[in-house]
DSSP file (Angstrom, degrees, kcal/mol; ACC not computed):
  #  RESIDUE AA STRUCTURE BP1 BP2  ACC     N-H-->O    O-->H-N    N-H-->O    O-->H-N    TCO  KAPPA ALPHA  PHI   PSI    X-CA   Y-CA   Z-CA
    1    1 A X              0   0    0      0, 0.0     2,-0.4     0, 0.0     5,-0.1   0.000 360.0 360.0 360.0 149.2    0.0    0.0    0.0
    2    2 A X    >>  -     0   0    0      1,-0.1     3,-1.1     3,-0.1     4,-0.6  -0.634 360.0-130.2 -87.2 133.3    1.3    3.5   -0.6
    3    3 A X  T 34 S+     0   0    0     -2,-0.4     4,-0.3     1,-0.3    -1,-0.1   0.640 101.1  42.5 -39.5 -43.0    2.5    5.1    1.8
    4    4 A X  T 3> S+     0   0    0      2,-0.2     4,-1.7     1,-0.2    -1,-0.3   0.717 114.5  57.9 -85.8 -18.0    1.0    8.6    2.0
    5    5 A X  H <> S+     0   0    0     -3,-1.1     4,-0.6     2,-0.2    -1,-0.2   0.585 108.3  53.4 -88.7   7.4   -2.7    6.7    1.3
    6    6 A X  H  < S+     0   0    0     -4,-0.6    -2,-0.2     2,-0.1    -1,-0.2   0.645 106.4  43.1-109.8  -6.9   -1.7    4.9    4.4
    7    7 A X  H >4 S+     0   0    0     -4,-0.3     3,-1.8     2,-0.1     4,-0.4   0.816 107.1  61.0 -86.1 -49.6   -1.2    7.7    6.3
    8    8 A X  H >< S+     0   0    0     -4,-1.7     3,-2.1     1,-0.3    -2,-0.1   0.802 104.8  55.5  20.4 -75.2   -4.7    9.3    4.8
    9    9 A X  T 3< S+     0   0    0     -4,-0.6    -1,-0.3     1,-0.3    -2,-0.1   0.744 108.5  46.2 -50.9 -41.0   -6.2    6.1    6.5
   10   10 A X  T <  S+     0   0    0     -3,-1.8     9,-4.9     2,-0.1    -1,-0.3   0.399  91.9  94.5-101.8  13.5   -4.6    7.2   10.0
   11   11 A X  B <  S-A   18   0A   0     -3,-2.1     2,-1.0    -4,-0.4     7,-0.2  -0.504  78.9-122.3 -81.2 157.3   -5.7   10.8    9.7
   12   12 A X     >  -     0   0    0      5,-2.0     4,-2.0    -2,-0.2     5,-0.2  -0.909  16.4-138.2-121.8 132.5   -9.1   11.7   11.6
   13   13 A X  T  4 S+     0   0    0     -2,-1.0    -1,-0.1    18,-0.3    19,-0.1   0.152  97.1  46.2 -48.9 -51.9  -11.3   13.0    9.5
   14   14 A X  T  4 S+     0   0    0      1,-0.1    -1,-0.2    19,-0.1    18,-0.0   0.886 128.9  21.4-141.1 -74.1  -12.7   15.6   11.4
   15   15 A X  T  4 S-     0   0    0     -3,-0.1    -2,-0.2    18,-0.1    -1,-0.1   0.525  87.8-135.3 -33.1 -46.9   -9.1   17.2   13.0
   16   16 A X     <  +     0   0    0     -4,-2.0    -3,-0.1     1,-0.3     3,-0.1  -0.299  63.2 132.6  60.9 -24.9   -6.7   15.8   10.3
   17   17 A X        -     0   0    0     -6,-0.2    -5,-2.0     1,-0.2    -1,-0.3   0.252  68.6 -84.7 -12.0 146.4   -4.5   14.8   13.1
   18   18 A X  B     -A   11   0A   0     -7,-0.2    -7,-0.2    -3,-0.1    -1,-0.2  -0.523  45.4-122.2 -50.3 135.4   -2.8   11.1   13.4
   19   19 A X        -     0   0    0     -9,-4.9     2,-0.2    -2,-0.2    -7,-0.1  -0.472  35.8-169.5 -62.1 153.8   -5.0    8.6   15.0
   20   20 A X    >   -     0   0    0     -2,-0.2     3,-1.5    74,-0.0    46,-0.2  -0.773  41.5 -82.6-152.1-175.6   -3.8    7.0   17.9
   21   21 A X  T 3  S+     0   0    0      1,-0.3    45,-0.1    -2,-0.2    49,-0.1   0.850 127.5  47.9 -78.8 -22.9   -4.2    4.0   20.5
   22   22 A X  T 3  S+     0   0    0     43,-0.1    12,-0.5     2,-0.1    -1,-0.3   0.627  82.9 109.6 -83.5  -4.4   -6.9    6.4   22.5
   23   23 A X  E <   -B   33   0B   0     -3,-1.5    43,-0.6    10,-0.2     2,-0.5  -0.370  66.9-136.7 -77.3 175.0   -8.7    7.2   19.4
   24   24 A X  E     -BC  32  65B   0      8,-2.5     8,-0.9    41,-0.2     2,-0.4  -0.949   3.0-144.3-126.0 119.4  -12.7    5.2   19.4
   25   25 A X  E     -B   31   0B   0     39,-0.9     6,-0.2    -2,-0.5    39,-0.2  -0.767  24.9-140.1 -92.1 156.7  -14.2    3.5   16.6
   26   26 A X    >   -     0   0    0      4,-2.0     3,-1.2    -2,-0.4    30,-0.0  -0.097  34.6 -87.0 -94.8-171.3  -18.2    4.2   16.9
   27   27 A X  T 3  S+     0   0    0      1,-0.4    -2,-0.0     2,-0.2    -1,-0.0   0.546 125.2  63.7-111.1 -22.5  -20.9    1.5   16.1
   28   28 A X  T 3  S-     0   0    0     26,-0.1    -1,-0.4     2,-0.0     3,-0.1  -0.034 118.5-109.2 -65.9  20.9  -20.6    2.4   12.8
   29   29 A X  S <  S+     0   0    0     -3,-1.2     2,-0.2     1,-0.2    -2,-0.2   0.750  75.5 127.8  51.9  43.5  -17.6    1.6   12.3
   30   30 A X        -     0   0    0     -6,-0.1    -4,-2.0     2,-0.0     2,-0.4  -0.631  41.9-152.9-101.4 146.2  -16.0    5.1   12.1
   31   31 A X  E     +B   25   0B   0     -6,-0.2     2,-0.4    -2,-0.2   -18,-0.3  -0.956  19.6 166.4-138.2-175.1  -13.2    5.8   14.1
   32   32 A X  E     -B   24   0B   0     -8,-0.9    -8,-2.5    -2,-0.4     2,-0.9  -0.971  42.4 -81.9-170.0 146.4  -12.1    9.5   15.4
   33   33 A X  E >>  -B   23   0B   0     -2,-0.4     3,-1.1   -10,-0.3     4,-0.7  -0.649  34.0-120.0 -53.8  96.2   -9.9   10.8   17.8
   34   34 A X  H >> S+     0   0    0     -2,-0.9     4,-3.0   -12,-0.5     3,-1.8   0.618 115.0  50.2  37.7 -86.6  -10.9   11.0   21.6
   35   35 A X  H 3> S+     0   0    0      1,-0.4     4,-1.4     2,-0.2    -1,-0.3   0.900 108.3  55.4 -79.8 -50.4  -10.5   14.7   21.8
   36   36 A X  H <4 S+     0   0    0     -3,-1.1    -1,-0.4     1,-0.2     4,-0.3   0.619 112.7  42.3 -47.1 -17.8  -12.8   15.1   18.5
   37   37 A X  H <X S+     0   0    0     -3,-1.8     4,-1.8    -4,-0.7    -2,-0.2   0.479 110.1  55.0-101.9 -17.0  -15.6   13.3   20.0
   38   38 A X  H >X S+     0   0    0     -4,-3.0     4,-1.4    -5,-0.4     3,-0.7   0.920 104.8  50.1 -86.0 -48.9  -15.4   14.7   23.0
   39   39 A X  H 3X S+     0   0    0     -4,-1.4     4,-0.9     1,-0.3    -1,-0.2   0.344 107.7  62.2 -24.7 -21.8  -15.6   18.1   21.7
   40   40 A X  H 3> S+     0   0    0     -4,-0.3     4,-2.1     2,-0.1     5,-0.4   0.881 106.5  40.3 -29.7 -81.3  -18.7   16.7   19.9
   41   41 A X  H <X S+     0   0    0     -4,-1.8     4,-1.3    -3,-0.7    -2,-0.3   0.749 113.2  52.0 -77.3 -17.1  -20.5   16.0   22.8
   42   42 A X  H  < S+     0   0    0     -4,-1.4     3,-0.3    -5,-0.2    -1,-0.2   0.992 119.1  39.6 -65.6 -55.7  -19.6   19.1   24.8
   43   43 A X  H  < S+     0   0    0     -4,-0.9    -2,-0.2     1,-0.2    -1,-0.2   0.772 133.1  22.4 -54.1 -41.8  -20.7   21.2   21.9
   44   44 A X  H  < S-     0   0    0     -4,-2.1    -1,-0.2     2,-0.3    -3,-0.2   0.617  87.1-134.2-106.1 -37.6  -23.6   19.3   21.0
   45   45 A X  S  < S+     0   0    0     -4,-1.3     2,-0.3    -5,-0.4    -4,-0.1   0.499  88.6  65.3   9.6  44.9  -24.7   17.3   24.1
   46   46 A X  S    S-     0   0    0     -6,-0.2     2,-0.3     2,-0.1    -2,-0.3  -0.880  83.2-128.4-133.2 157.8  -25.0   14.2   21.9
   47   47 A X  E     -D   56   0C   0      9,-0.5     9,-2.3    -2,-0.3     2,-0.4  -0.982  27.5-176.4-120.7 132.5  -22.3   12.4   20.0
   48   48 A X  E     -D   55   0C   0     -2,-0.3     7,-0.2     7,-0.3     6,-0.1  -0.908  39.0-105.0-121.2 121.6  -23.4   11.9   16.1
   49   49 A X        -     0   0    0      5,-1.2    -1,-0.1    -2,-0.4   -17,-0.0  -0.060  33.6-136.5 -25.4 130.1  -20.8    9.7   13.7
   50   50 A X  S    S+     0   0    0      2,-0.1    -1,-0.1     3,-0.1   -18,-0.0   0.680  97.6  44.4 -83.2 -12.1  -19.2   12.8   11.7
   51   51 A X  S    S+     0   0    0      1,-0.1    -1,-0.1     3,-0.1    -2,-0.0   0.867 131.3  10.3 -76.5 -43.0  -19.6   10.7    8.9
   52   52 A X  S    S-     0   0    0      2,-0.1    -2,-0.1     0, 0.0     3,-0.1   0.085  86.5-126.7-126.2   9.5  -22.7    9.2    8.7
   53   53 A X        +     0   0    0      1,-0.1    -3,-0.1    -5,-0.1    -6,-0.0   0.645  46.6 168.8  50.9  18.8  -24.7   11.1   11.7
   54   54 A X        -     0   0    0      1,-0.1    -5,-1.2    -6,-0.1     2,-0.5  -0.297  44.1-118.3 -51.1 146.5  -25.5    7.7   13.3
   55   55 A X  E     -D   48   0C   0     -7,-0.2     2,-0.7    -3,-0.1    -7,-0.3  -0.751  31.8-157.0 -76.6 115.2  -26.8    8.4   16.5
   56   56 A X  E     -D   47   0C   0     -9,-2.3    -9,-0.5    -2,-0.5   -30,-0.0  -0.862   1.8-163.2-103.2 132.1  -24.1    6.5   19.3
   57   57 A X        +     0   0    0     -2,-0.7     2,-0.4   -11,-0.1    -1,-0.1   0.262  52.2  83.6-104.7  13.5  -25.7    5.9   22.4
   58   58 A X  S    S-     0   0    0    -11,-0.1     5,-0.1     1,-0.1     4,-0.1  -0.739  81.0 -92.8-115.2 174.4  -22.9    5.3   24.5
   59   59 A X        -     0   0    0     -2,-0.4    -1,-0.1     1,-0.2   -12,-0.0  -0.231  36.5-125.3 -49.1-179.7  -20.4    7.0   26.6
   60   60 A X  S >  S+     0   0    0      2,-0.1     3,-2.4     1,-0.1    -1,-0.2   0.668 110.9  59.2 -97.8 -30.1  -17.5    7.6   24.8
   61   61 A X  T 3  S+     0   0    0      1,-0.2    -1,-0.1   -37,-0.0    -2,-0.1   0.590 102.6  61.9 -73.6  20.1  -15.2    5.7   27.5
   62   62 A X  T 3  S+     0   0    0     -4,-0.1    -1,-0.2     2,-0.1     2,-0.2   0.705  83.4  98.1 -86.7 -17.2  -17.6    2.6   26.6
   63   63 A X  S <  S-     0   0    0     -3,-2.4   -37,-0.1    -5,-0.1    -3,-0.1  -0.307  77.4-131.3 -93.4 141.3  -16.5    2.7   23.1
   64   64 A X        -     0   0    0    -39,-0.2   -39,-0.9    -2,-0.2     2,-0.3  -0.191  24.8-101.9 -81.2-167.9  -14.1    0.4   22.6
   65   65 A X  B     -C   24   0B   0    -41,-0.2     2,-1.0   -34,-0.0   -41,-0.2  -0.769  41.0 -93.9-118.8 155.6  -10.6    1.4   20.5
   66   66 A X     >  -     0   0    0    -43,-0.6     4,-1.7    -2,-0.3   -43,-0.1  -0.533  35.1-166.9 -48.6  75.2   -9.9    0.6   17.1
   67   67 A X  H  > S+     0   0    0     -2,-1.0     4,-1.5     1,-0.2    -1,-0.1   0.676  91.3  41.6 -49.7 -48.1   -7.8   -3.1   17.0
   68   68 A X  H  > S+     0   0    0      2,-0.3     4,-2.0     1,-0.2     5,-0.3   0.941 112.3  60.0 -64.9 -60.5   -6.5   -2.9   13.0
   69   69 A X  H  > S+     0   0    0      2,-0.2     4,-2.6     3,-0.1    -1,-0.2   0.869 112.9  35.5 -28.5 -55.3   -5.8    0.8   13.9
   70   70 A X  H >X S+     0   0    0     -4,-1.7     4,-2.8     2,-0.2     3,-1.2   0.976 114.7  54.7 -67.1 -87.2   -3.4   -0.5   16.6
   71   71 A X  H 3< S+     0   0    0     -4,-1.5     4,-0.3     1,-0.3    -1,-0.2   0.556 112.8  43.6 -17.9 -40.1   -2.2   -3.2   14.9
   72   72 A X  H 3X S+     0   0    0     -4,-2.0     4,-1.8     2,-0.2     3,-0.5   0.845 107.7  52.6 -99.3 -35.1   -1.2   -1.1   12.2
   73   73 A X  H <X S+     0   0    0     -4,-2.6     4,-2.0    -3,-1.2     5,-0.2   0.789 110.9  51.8 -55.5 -38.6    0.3    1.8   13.9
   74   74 A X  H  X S+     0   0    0     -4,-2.8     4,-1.1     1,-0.2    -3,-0.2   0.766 110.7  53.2 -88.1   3.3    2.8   -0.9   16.0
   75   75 A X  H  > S+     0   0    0     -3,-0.5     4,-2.1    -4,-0.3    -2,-0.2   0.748 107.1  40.7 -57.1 -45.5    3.4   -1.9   12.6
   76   76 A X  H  X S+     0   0    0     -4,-1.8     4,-1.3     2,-0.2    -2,-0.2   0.983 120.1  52.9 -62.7 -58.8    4.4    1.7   11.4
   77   77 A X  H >< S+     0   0    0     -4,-2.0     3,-2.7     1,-0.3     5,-0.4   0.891 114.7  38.4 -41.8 -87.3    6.4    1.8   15.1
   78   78 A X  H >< S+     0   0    0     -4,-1.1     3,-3.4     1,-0.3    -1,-0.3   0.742 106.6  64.3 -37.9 -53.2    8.4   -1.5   14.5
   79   79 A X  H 3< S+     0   0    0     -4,-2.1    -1,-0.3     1,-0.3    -2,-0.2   0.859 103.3  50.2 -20.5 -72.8    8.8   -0.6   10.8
   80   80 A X  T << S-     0   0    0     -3,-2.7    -1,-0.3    -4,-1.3    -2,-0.2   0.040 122.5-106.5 -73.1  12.9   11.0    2.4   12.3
   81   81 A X    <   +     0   0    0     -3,-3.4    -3,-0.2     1,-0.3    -2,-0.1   0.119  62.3 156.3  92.5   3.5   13.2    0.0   14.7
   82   82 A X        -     0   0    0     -5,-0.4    -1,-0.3     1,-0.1     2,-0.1  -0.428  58.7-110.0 -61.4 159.7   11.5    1.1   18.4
   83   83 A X     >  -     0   0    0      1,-0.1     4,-3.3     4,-0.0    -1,-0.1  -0.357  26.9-113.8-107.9 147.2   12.5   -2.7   20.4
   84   84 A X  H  > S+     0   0    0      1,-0.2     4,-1.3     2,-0.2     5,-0.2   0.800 118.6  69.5 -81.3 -12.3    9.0   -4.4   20.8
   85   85 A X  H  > S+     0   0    0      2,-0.2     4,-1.8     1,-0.1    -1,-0.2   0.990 102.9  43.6 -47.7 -70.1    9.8   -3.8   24.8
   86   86 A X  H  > S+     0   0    0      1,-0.2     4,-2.0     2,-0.2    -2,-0.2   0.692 114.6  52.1 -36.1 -40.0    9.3    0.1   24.1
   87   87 A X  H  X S+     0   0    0     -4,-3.3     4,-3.3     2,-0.2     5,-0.4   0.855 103.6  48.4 -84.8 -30.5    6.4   -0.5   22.1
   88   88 A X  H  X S+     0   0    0     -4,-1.3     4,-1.6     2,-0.2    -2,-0.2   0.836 115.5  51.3 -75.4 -18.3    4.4   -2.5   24.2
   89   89 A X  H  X S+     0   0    0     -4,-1.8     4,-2.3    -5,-0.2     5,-0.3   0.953 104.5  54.4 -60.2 -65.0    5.1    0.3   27.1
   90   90 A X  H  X S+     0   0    0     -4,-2.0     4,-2.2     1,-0.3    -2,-0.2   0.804 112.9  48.4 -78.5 -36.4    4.2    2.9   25.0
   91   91 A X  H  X>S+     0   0    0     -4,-3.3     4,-1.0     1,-0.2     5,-0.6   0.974 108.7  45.5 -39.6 -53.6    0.8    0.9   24.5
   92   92 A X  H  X5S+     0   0    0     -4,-1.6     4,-1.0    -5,-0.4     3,-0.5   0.841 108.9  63.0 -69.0 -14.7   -0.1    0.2   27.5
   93   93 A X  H  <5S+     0   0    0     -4,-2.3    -1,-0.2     1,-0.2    -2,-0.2   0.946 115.1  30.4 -20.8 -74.1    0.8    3.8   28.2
   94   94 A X  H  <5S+     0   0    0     -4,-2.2    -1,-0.2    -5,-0.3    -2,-0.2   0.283 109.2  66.2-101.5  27.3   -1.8    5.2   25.9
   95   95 A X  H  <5S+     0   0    0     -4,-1.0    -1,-0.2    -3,-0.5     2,-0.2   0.417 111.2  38.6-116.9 -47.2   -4.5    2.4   26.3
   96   96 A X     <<       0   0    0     -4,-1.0    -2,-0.1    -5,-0.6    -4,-0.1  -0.095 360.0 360.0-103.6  47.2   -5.0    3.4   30.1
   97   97 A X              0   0    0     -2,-0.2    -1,-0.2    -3,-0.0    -3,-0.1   0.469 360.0 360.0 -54.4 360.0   -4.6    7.0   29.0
């Protein structure tokens, strides 16, 4: 896959921003950054998909994180030599954010 349409994939749509281990896929199967959904629901006091305006009817710390997202960001990591000790810190790091 090419690179820069594989960073595209790990932008969030609403921010542009990298996705990350805190970001939340929705029940639609969208995912978004944390700090963009919460900023949703402060503004809003609902949280609506930015994509598809599905209604989500849970908290947002219910929603569970994106796995392939992860999976593919400690791919990107390892790719760039961090020692798979360092990376499995730096999850669990930002998984109990």
């Amino acid at each position: 896959m090419d690179e820069r349409l594989l960073n595209d994939l790990l932008e969030c749509s609403v921010c542009l921003e990298r996705l990350d281990s805190s970001s939340k896929v929705l029940p639609c199967q969208h995912t978004f950054c944390r700090k963009c959904l919460e900023e949703i629901v402060a503004s809003h006091q609902e949280l609506r998909c930015p994509e598809c305006r599905v209604l989500v009817e849970v908290r947002i710390d219910e929603l569970p994180p994106n796995v392939l997202l992860m999976r593919i960001l400690e791919g990107k990591i390892r790719a760039a030599g961090c020692p798979l000790r360092s990376i499995n810190t730096l999850f669990r790091t930002l998984l109990f954010f």
